[in-house]
C-alpha positions in Angstrom: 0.0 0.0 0.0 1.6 3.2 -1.1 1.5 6.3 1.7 0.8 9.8 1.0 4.0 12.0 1.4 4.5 16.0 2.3 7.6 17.7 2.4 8.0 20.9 4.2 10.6 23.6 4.3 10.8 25.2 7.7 12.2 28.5 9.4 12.2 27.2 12.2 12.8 23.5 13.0 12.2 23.2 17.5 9.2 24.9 17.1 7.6 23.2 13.9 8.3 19.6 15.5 6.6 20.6 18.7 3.8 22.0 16.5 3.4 19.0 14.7 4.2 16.5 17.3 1.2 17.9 19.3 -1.2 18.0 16.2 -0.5 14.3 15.0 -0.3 13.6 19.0 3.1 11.2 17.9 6.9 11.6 18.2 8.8 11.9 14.8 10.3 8.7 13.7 13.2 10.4 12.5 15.2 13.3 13.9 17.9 15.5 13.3 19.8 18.3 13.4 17.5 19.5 10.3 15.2 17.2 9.2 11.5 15.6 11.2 10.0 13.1 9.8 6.5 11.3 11.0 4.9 7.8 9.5 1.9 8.1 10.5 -1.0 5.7 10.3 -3.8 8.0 10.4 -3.6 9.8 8.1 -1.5 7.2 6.0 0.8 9.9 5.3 4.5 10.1 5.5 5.2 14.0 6.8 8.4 15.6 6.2 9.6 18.8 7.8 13.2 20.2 7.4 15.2 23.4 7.8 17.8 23.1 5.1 17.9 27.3 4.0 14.9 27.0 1.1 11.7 29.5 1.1 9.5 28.1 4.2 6.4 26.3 2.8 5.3 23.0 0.5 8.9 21.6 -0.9 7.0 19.1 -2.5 4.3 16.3 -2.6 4.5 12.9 -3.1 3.6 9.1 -2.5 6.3 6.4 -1.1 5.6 3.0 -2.6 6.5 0.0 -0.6 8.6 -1.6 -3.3 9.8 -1.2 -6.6 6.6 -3.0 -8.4 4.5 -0.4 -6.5 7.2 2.3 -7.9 7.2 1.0 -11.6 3.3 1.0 -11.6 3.1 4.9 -9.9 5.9 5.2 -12.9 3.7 4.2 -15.4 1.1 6.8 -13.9 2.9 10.0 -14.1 3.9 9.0 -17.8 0.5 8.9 -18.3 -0.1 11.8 -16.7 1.4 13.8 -19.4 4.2 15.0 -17.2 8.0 14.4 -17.7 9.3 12.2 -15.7 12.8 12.2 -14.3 14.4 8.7 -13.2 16.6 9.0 -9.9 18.2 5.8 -8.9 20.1 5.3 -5.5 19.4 9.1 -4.2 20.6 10.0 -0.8 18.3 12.4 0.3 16.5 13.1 3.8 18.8 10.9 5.4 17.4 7.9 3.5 18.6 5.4 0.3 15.9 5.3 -2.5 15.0 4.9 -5.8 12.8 7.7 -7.2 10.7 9.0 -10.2 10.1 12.9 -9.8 7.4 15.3 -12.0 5.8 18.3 -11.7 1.8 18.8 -11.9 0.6 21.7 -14.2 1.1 23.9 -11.7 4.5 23.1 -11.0 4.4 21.4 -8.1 6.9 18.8 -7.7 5.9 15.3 -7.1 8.0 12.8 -6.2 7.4 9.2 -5.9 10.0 7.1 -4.2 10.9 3.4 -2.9 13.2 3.5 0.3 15.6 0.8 0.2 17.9 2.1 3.5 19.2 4.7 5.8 22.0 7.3 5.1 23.9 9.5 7.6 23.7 12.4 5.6 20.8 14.7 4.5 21.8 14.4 1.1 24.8 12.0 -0.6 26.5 15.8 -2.1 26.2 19.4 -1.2 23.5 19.8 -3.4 19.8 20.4 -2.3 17.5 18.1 -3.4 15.2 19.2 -6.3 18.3 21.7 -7.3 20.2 21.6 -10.6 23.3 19.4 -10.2 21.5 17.3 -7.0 22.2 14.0 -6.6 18.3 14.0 -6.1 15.8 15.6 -7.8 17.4 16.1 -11.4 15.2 19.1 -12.5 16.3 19.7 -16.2 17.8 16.5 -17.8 13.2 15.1 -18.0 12.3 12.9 -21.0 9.6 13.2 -23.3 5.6 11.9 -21.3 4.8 9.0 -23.4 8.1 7.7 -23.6 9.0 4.3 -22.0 12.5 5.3 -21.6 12.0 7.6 -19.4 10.9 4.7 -17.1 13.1 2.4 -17.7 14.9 2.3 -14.3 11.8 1.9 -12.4 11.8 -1.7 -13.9 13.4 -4.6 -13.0 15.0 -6.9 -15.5 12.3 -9.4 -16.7 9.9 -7.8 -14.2 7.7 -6.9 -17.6 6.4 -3.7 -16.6 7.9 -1.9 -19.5 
C-alpha cells in the first residue's frame, strides 16, 4: 500500500516539530539536526519537515511505494499523466537510500514518488539540495519526453515486464 508524502521547508525546525508533534499527538520517527520526519497511520501519510535554508512552505508532494513494483506502476502513472518524468536511482536524500521517479503537476508542483531501500547519515549523498540543478536527487532539467517508455526504464526490473 503506497503512503501519502508532504515535504515541508521550515524557518524554524524546535518549534515546527513541537507543532506537529502535538497536532498528530506522535513523536517523529526520525530526527535530526534539520530534518523531522513522522509515518503516520492515520492519516497514512508520510510527513516531512526540514530546515535546510529554502523558502518556508510546500517543498513538494508525493507518494512512497512500498517496493519497486508499486514504484514502476506509480511510474507508469505519471507518464500517463502527461508529465515528464525524471528517473533518480540510489538518491541520498533526507537521510534515506531510495530509488525515485520525480514530475511536476501543471502547476508546478513537484511530485515525487520514491521506494526506500535504507538509511543514510547524511541529508543528502553531495552538497546539493534536493530538487536543485546538479542534485544527486531531484534532477530538475535532464526530463524525457511523457509518453516515452525510456524515461521509465529504471523503475523496472529486469524481466519484471512492466515496460
Amino acid at each position: 500500500m503506497n503512503r501519502f508524502h508532504v515535504h515541508l521547508n521550515v524557518a524554524d525546525l524546535a518549534s515546527s516539530i513541537r507543532f506537529y508533534t502535538t497536532l498528530f499527538a506522535a513523536e517523529p520517527t526520525v530526527r535530526k539536526d534539520d530534518y523531522a520526519k513522522w509515518m503516520l497511520d492515520d492519516p497514512r501519510v508520510n510527513f516531512a519537515i526540514s530546515q535546510t535554508g529554502r523558502t518556508p512552505g510546500i517543498d513538494h508532494l508525493g507518494i512512497q511505494a512500498e517496493n519497486g513494483d508499486e514504484l514502476a506502476a506509480l511510474g507508469h502513472r505519471l507518464d500517463a499523466a502527461g508529465g515528464t518524468v525524471t528517473p533518480e536511482a540510489g538518491a541520498v536524500c533526507c537521510y534515506a537510500q531510495s530509488d525515485k521517479l520525480w514530475t511536476a503537476d501543471p502547476q508546478g508542483t513537484r511530485w515525487e514518488t520514491f521506494h526506500t531501500v535504507g538509511e543514510a547519515t547524511s541529508y543528502y549523498a553531495t552538497q546539493a539540495m534536493c530538487g536543485g540543478e546538479n542534485a544527486n536527487c531531484a534532477p530538475a532539467a535532464k526530463a524525457e519526453e511523457p509518453g516515452k517508455t525510456g524515461s521509465l526504464r529504471s523503475c523496472c526490473a529486469p524481466g519484471s515486464g512492466c515496460c
